[in-house]
VODOMAR-905371 format. One record per residue (C-alpha): residue in one letter; x, y, z. Coordinates in pm, whole numbers, padded with zeros to 5 digits, always signed. Example, Ala and Ser with C-alpha at 12.3 -4.5 7.8 and 13.67 -1.06 7.14 Angstrom:
A+01230-00450+00780 S+01367-00106+00714 
END
This chain:
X+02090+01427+00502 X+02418+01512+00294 X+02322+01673-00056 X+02439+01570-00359 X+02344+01633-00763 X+02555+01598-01088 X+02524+01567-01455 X+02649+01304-01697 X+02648+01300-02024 X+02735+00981-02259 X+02899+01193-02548 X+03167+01305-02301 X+03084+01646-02308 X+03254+01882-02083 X+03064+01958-01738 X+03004+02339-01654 X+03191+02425-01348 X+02962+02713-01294 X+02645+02552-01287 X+02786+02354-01039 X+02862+02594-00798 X+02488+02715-00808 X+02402+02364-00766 X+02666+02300-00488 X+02570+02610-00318 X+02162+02484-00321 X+02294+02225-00116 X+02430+02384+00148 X+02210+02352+00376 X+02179+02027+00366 X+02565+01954+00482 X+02746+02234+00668 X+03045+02042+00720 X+03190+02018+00382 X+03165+02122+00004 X+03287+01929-00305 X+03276+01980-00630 X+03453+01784-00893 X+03423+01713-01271 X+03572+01435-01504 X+03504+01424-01887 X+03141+01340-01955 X+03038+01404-01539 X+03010+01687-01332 X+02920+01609-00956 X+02854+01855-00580 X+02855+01676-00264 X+02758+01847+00061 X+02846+01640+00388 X+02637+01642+00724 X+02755+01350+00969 X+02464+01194+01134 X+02614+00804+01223 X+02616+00568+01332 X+02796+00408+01061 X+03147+00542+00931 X+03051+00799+00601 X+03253+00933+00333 X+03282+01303+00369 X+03368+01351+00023 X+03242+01208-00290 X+03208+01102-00521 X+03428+00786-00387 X+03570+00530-00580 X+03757+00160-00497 X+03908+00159-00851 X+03880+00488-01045 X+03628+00376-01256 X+03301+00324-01134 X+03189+00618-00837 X+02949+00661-00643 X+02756+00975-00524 X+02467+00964-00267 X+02319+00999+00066 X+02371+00648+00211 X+02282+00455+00529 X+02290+00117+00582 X+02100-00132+00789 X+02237-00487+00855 X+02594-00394+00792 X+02772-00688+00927 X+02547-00935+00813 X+02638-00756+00463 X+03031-00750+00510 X+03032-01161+00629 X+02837-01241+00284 X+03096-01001+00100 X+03373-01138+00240 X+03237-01522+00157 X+03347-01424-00204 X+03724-01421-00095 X+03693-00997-00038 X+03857-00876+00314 X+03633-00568+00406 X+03727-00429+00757 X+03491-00371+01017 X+03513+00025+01005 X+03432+00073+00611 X+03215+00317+00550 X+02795+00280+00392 X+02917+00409+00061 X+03196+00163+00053 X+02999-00122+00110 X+02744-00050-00172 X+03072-00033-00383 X+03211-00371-00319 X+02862-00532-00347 X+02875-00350-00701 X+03213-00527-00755 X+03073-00874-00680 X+02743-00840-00770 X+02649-00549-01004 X+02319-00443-01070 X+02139-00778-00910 X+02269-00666-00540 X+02081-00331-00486 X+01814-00616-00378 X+02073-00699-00066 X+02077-00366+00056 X+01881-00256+00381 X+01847+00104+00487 X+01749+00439+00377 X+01965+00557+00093 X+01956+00748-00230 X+02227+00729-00474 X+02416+00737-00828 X+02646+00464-00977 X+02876+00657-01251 X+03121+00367-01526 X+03351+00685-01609 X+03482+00451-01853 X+03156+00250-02008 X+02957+00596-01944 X+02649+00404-01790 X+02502+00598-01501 X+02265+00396-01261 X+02045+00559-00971 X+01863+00361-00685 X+01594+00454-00440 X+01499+00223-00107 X+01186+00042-00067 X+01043+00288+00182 X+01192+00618+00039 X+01249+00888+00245 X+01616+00996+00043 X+01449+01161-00240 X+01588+01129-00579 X+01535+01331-00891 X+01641+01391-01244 X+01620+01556-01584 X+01699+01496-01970 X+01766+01845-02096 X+02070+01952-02379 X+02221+01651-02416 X+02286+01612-02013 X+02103+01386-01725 X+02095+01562-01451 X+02024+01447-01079 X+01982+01514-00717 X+01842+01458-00411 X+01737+01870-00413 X+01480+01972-00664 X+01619+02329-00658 X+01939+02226-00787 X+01802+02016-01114 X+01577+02355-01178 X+01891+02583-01173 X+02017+02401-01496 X+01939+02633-01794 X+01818+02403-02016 X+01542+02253-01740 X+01219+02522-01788 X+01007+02629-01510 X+00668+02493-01682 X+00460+02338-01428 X+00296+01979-01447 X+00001+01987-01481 X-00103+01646-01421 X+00108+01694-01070 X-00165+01978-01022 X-00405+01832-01080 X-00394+01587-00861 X-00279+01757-00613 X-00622+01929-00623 X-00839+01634-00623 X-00652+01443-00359 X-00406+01635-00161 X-00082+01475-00312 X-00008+01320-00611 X-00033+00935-00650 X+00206+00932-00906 X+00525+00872-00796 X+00713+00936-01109 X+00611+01315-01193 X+00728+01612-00970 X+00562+01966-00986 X+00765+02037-01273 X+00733+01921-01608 X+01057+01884-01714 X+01138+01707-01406 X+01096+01303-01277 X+01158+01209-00951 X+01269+00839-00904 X+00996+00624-00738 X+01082+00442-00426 X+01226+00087-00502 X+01328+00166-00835 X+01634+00156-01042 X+01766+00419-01306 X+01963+00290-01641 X+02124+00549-01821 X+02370+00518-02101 X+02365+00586-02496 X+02132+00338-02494 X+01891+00560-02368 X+01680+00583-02035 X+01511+00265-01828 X+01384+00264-01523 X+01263-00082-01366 X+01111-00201-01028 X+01428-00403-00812 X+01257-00474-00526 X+00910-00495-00358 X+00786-00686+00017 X+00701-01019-00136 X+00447-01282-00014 X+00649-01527+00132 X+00570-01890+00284 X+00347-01816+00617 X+00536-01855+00957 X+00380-02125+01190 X+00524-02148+01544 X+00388-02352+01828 X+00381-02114+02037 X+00265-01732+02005 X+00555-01617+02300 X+00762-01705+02000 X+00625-01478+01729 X+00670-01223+02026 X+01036-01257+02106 X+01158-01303+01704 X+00929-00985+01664 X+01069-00799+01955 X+01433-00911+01849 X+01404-00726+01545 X+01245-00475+01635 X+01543-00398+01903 X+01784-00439+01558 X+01599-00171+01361 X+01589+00068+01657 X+02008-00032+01731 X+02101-00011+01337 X+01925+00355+01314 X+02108+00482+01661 X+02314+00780+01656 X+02590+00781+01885 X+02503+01052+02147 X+02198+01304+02092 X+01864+01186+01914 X+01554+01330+01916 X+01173+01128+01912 X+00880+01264+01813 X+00654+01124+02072 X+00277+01095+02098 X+00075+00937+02382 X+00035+00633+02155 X+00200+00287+02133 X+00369+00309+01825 X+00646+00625+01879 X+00699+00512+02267 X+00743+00181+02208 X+01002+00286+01944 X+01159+00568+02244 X+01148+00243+02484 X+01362+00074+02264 X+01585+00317+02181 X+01675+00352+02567 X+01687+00000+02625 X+01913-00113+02402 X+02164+00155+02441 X+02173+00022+02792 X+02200-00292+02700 X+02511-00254+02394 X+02665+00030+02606 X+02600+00310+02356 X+02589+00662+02450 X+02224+00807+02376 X+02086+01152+02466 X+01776+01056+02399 X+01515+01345+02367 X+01133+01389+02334 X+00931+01636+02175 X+00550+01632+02166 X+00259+01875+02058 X-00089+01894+02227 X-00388+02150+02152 X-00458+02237+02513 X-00634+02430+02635 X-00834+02424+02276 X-00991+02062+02383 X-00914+01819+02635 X-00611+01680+02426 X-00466+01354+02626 X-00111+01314+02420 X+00107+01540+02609 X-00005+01393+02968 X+00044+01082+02848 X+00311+01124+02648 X+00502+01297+02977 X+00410+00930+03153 X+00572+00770+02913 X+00877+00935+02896 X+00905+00973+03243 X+00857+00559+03249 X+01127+00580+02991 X+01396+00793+03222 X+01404+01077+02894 X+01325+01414+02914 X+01030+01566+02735 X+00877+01898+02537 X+00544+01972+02563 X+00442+02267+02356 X+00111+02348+02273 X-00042+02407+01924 X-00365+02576+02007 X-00225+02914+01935 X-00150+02859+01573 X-00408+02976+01282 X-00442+02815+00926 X-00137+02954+00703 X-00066+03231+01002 X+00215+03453+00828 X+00209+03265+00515 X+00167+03593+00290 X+00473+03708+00465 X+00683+03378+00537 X+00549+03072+00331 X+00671+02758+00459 X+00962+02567+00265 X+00757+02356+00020 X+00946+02291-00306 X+00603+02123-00446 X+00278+02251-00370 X+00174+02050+00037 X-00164+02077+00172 X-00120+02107+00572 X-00268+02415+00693 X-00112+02398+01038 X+00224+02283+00922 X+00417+02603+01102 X+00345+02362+01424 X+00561+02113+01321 X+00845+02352+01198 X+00854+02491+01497 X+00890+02168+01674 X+01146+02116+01420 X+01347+02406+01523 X+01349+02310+01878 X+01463+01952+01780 X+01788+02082+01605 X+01905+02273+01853 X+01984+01949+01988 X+02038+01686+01754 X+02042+01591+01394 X+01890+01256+01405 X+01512+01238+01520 X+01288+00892+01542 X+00917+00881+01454 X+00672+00579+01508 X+00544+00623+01131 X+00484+00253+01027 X+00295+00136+01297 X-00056+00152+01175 X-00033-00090+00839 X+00037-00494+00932 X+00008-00454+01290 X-00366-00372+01289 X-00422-00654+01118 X-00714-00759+00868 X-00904-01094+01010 X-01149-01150+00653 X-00855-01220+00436 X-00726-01444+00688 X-01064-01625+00735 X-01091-01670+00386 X-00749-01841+00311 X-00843-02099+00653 X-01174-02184+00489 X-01042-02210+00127 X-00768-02481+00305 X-01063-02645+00505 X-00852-02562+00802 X-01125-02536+01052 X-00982-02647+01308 X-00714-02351+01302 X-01014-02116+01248 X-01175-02238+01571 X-00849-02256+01761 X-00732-01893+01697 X-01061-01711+01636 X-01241-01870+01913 X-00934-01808+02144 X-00990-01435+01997 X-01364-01382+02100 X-01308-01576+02424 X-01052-01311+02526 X-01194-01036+02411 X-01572-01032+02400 X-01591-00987+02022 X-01502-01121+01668 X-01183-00963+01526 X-01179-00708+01317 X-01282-00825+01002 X-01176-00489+00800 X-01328-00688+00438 X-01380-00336+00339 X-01777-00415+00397 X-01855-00036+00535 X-01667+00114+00230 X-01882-00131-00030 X-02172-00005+00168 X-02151+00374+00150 X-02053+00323-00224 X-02383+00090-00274 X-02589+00382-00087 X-02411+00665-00324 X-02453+00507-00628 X-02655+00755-00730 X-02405+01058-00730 X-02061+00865-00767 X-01879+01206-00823 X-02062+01357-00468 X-01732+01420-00291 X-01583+01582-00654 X-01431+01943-00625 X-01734+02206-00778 X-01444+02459-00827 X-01231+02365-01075 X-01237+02530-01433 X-01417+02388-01703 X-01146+02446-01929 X-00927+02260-01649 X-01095+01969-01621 X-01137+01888-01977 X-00806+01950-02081 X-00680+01745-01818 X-00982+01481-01810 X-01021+01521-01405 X-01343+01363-01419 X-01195+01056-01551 X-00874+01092-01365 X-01089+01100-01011 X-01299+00805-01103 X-00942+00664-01175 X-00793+00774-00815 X-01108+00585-00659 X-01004+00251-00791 X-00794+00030-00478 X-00473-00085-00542 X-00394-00420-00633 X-00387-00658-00362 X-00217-00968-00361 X-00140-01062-00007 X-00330-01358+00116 X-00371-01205+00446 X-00226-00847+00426 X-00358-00692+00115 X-00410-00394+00206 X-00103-00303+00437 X+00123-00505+00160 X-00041-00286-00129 X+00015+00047+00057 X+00364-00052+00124 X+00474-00100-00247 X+00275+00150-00408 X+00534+00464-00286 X+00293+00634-00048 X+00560+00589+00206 X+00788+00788+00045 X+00527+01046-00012 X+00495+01134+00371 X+00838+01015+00436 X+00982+01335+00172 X+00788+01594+00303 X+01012+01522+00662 X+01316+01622+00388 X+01539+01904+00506 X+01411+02062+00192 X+01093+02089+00351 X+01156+02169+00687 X+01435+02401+00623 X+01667+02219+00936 X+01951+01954+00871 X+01782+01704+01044 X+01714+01349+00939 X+01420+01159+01040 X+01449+00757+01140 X+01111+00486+01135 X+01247+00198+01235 X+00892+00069+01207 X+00916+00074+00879 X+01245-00141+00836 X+01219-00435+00544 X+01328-00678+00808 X+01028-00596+01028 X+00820-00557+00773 X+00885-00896+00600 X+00870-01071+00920 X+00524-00924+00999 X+00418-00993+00692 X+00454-01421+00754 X+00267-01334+01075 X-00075-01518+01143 X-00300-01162+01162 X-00530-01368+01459 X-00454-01287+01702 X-00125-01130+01704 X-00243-00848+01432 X-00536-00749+01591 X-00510-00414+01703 X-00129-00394+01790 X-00156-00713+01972 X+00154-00838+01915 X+00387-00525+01968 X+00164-00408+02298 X+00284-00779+02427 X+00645-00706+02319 X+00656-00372+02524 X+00494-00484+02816 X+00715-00389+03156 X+00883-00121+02908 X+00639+00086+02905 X+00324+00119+03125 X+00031-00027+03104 X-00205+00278+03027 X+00061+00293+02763 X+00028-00072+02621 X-00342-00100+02650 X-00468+00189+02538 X-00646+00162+02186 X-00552+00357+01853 X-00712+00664+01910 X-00749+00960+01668 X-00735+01338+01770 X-00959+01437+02028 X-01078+01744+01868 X-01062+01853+01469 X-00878+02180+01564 X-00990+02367+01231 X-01326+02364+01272 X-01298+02457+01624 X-01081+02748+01551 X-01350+02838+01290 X-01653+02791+01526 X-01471+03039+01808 X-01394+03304+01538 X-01025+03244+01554 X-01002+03183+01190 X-01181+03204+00896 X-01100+03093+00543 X-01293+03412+00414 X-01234+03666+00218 X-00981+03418+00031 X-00668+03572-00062 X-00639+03711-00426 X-00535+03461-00670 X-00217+03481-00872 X-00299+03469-01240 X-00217+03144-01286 X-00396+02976-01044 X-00733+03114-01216 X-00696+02901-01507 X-00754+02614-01312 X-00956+02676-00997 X-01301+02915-01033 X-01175+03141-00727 X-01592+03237-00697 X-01699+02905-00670 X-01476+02794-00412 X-01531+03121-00215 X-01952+03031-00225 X-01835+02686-00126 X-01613+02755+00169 X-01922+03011+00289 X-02209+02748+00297 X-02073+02438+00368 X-01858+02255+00673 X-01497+02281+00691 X-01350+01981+00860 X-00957+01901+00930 X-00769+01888+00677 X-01003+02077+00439 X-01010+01938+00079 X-01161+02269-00023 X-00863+02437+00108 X-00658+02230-00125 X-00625+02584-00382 X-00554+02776-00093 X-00201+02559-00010 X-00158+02590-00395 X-00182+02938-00430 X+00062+02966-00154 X+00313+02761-00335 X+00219+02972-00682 X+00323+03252-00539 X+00624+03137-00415 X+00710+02980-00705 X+00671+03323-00913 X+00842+03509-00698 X+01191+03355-00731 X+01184+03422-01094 
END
């Protein structure tokens, strides 16, 4: 992912050149291949470049078609030629080797503000009238391009790099507290407008930034609608326009020559691997396709990396198997933390850096199979519901019979009936699974108690027969996991690819009849058959074998005890006593929710000690 920040203001106030170059070099990482930094009256702007394809990019910006309005981002496009034939409807000529940036310039010639809704792809970027002094920003649907910003001393600044916005004299280092907070009850934040730092907003994923003398906006452009249902006569069909697309997410995210996949013994990150291979056969593109894959033997009898090796062996790719059993909870942490810019609760996350580090010394493009667990699994109740509401019993019978006939068994109703039950059956002590450790002082100030009964509410579903898969999809928690893959994060210029997770896919599932096609994967384990095998296709969503904290903590590998000392900080909100007396007496299961303070006094300390 190229870098990028800058700072406009609408007074036309002169940039400073120096705070650039501390901002340009906090970016440096994130593009090795080239540096710019350039100012105009009212803007200031740093671009670092890192070439990851396929697509034609701009190696320097900010780029302009006419001098006035510029761009500056990290761009990449899906559905490019489908977007060049509409542009060129309107009379344009746009040449088949224009770069991503370009393109979202001439849609911003024709269109304006209404045709960030036509874009498809993972991109983050900024919009800068030099002459009208109107800034806008825009974040994808999905959201792994971070973007943040800050009002501070008459400036708006922005970047995709948190660092870069906190160099900026005028932004302070106070902490959110709200951000904490949550962090603490849940693991993340579920707000995905505030950052760690109060004086800091990050951009939420399908969102749009206004910024001019006006003053600030920020609206919603785009969300996965509910759109008219797709009835075909036969389900073969929904199988090949699925598959189709599918093979067009995979070919629009393709590097040309090395690519990495992070590849479980599971359906969803082969079947994305599968693709990958196939249709650079098929278009003649050159691939290097390799896979990398972590299992915890000998700690338990962990399945993924034999049957991960089967699959890429089906496949023709080669494959890393590396073993995670030998790494502790926050091993060498005191010593050397793990990137994390805001405060991340995985306790085992060196395992995945070091994968990380294996995966650049080959490539700067790696594929994951993150998406694959929201439409495709399907929810029959909803669906069952809108049949009987539209006395369609006949399609009831038809697809739900065909269902139980195949498979011994109703579908999967998923109405949320077990969840209603455990919450009828702890009505008594609604606040059981509330942390006993925070301050007093903490939790008034901040009203946690309220704020927890808050985080327990659902979303709002609207989806006839998706609600909870569309609801999870619009809400930002995509981008959430999705940022935390950032090079920021993992401290490698390396960008990760889900073409699961493509709008075109997704909207297309979406109009998808859940029975029977939704059911468990149904519909992409037909789609892969005979390109993968069939241990491969069949084999059921299965979590980890074994929850490899408690048994590191049951063979005296690890213990969470003594707890580190606290920073000062950190004892204003968390009573470091009562969590010690908790972690003693009670279970510790994967991922720990009463090691939540422990990841945050990691991050405290890190945070101190760059001042």
């Amino acid at each position: 992912m190229s870098g990028f920040a800058g700072m406009v203001s609408t007074a036309g106030a002169t940039p400073d050149s120096h705070l650039l170059e501390r901002m340009a070099a906090l970016l440096a990482f994130r593009g090795p291949e080239a540096t710019r930094i350039s100012t105009q009256i009212g803007a200031g702007f740093c671009f670092t470049f890192l070439r990851t394809g396929p697509a034609p990019q701009t190696s320097s910006q900010p780029c302009s078609l006419d001098d006035r309005v510029w761009l500056l981002g990290d761009v990449r496009l899906d559905g490019r030629e489908d977007l060049r034939r509409r542009l060129e409807q309107n009379g344009e000529s746009i040449p088949a080797g224009i770069t991503d940036e370009e393109l979202v310039l001439h849609l911003w010639s024709q269109l304006g503000e209404a045709g960030f809704a036509e874009l498809l792809g993972d991109f983050s970027f900024a919009l800068w009238d030099s002459t009208a002094r109107h800034l806008w920003c825009v974040r994808d649907l999905m959201g792994p391009k971070p973007f943040f910003y800050a009002q501070a001393g008459g400036w708006l600044y922005f970047s995709n790099t948190l660092d870069a916005i906190r160099c900026a004299p005028e932004v302070t280092r106070a902490l959110d507290l709200h951000f904490i907070g949550d962090f603490l009850l849940e693991g993340w934040c579920p707000d995905p407008a505030r950052t760690a730092f109060r004086d800091i907003s990050r951009l939420p994923a399908g969102h749009v930034l206004r910024y001019s003398s006006d003053g600030l906006q920020i609206r919603r452009y785009i969300s996965l609608p509910i759109e008219e249902p797709l009835w075909l006569k036969r389900e073969e069909e929904y199988v090949e326009r699925f598959r189709g697309l599918f093979e067009q997410a995979v070919r629009d995210r393709l590097p040309r020559g090395p690519a990495a996949i992070f590849l479980s013994g599971g359906l969803d990150s082969t079947s994305v691997a599968a693709v990958a291979v196939e249709s650079a056969k098929g278009n003649g593109l050159p691939l290097a396709l390799r896979a990398y894959t972590v299992d915890y033997q000998p700690l338990f009898d962990d399945p993924e990396g034999v049957l991960a090796s089967r699959a890429a062996q089906h496949i023709s790719i080669p494959v890393e198997v590396r073993s995670g059993a030998s790494f502790l909870p926050y091993a060498n942490w005191d010593d050397c933390p793990p990137p994390m810019p805001e405060p991340f609760h995985e306790p085992f996350r060196k395992v995945y850096l070091e994968q990380i580090r294996r995966v650049v010394e080959h490539t700067r493009v790696a594929f994951s199979g993150y998406g694959g667990d929201g439409i495709l699994t399907g929810q029959a109740w909803p669906y069952l519901i809108y049949l009987f509401q539209r006395l369609r019993f006949g399609k009831i019978g038809k697809s739900f019979g065909a269902y139980i006939l195949e498979h011994r068994r109703i579908p999967p109703l998923r109405g949320g009936f077990r969840t209603k039950l455990r919450q009828w059956i702890s009505r008594a002590e609604p606040m059981a699974e509330y942390p006993r450790w925070l301050t007093p002082q903490f939790e008034k100030d901040l009203r946690l108690r309220e704020r927890w009964r808050e985080l327990q509410r659902p979303l709002e579903k609207l989806h006839p027969w998706y609600p909870d898969a569309q609801a999870l999809l619009n809400s930002g928690f995509w981008a959430t996991v999705l940022e935390s893959e950032d090079p920021v994060w993992t401290g490698a210029s390396l960008e990760l690819r889900a073409p699961l997770l493509d709008l075109r896919v997704l909207r297309f599932l979406l109009r998808v009849p859940p029975v029977p096609l939704c059911m468990d994967k149904e519909l992409l384990r037909r789609a892969m058959r005979g390109l993968l095998p069939e241990e491969i296709c069949s084999r059921p969503k299965t979590p980890l074998v074994g929850d490899v904290l408690a048994l590191q903590m049951e063979r005296g590998c690890w213990s969470p005890l003594p707890l580190p000392a606290p920073p000062e900080a950190l004892r204003t909100l968390v009573h470091w006593e009562k969590l010690g007396a908790t972690l003693e007496n009670g279970p510790i299961l994967f991922p720990g929710a009463d090691l939540r303070p422990v990841s945050l006094l990691y991050w405290i300390k890190a945070v101190e000690n760059e001042q």
